[in-house]
C-alpha positions in Angstrom: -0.5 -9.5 -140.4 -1.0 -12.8 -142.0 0.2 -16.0 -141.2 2.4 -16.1 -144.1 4.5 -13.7 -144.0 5.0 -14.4 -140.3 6.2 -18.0 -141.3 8.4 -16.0 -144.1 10.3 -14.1 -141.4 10.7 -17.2 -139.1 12.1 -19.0 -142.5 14.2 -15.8 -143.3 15.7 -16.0 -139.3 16.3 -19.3 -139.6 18.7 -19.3 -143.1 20.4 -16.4 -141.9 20.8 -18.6 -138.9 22.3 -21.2 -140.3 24.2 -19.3 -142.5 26.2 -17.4 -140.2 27.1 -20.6 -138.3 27.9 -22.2 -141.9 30.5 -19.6 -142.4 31.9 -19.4 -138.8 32.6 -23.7 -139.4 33.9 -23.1 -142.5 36.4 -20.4 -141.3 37.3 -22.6 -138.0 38.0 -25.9 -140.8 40.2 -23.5 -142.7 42.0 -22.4 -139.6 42.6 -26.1 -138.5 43.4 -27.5 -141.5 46.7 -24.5 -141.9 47.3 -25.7 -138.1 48.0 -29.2 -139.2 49.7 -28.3 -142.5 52.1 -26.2 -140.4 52.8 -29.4 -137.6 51.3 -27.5 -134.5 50.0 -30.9 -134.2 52.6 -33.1 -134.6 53.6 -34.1 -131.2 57.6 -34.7 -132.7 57.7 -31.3 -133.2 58.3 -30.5 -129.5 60.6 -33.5 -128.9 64.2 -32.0 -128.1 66.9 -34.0 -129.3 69.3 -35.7 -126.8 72.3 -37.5 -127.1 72.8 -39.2 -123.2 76.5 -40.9 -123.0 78.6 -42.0 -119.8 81.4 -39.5 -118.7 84.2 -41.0 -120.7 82.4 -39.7 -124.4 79.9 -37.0 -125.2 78.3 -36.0 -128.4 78.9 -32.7 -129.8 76.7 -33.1 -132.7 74.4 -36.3 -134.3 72.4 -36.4 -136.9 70.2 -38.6 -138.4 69.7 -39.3 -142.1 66.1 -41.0 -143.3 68.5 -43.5 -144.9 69.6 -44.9 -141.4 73.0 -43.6 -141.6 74.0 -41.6 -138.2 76.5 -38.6 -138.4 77.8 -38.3 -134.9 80.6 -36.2 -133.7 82.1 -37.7 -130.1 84.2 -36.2 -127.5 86.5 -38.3 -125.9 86.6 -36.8 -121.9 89.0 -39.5 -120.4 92.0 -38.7 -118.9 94.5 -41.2 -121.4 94.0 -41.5 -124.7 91.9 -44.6 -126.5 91.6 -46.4 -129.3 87.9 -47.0 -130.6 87.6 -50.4 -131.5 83.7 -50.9 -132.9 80.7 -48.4 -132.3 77.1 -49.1 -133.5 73.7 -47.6 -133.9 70.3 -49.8 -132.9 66.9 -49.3 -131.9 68.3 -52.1 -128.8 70.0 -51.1 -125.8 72.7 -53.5 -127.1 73.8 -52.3 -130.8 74.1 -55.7 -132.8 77.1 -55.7 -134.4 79.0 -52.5 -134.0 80.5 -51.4 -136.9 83.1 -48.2 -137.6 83.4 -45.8 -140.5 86.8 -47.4 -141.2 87.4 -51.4 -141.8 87.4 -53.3 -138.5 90.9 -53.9 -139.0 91.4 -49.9 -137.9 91.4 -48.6 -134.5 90.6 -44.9 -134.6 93.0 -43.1 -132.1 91.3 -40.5 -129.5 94.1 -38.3 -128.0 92.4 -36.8 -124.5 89.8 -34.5 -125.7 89.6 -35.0 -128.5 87.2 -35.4 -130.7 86.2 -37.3 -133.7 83.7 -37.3 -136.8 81.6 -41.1 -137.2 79.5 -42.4 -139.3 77.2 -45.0 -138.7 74.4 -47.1 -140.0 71.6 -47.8 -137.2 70.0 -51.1 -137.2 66.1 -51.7 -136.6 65.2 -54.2 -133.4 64.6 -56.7 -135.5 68.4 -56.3 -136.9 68.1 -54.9 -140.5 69.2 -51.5 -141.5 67.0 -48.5 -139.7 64.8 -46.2 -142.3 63.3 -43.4 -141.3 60.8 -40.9 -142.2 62.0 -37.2 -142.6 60.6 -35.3 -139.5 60.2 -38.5 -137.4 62.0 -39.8 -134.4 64.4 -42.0 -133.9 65.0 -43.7 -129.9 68.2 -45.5 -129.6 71.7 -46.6 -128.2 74.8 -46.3 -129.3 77.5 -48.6 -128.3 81.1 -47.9 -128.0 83.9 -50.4 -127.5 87.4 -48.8 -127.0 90.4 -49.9 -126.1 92.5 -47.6 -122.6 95.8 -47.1 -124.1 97.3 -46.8 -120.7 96.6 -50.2 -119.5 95.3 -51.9 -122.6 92.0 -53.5 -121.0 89.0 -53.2 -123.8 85.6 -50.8 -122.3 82.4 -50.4 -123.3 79.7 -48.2 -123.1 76.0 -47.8 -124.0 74.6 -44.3 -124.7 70.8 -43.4 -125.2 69.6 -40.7 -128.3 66.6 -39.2 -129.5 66.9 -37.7 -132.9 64.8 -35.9 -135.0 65.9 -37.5 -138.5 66.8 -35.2 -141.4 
């Protein structure tokens, strides 16, 4: 046997080498690359949504628009009936200016367990309106102020949500 065609074998062992490891990256890049089109790697995607308020309210569903604005349906669980005076949205444990669907001038009337549809634009920390990316998260308060109609002294109360926005 000569010398080359013992270095043609060692060349031939070698391509198919390389070849079979070639294709075995190429299918594992394919693989990984449908993983991460699909969001297996998107830690958001395993996030549950909360909604954490005090025992006098609790949310029965919230959502959250990439526009900022927050559709949240509260339960009032008190044991008189309220008036809801301001309620905000913020990225700050303290909502900057609470706002309400209707004009400030309107007290929205909660009968005992009831419960009632809002709609609310969430502000960033630094105070402008919140914008969000479809798919990302959003980790914030919500502020209530209401008014108990039995003895007419003014409450508040500070909730904490994690939403996947819509």
């Amino acid at each position: 046997m000569n010398a080359e065609a013992a270095d043609g074998r060692k060349a031939q062992s070698a391509l198919e080498y390389l070849t079979t490891y070639g294709w075995a990256i190429l299918i594992l890049s394919v693989v990984i690359a449908a993983l991460a089109a699909l969001g297996i790697f998107n830690p958001n995607q395993f996030v549950t949504q909360e909604c954490l308020m005090p025992a006098d309210f609790s949310c029965v569903t919230y959502f959250l628009y990439s526009n900022g604005i927050m559709a949240l349906q509260l339960q009032q669980s008190l044991q008189y009936p309220v008036n809801v005076t301001s309620i905000g949205c913020s990225q700050n444990s303290t909502p900057a200016t609470p706002n309400i669907s209707n004009p400030p001038s309107n007290q929205i009337y909660m009968p005992i367990e009831s419960t009632y549809n809002f709609s609310i634009q969430c502000k960033q920390s630094a105070g402008g309106n919140y914008i969000g990316t479809p798919g990302g998260l959003f980790q914030g308060y919500v502020g209530i102020n209401f008014t108990d109609l039995t003895t007419g002294f003014p409450h508040s109360d500070i909730g904490k949500m994690v939403v996947k926005i819509s």
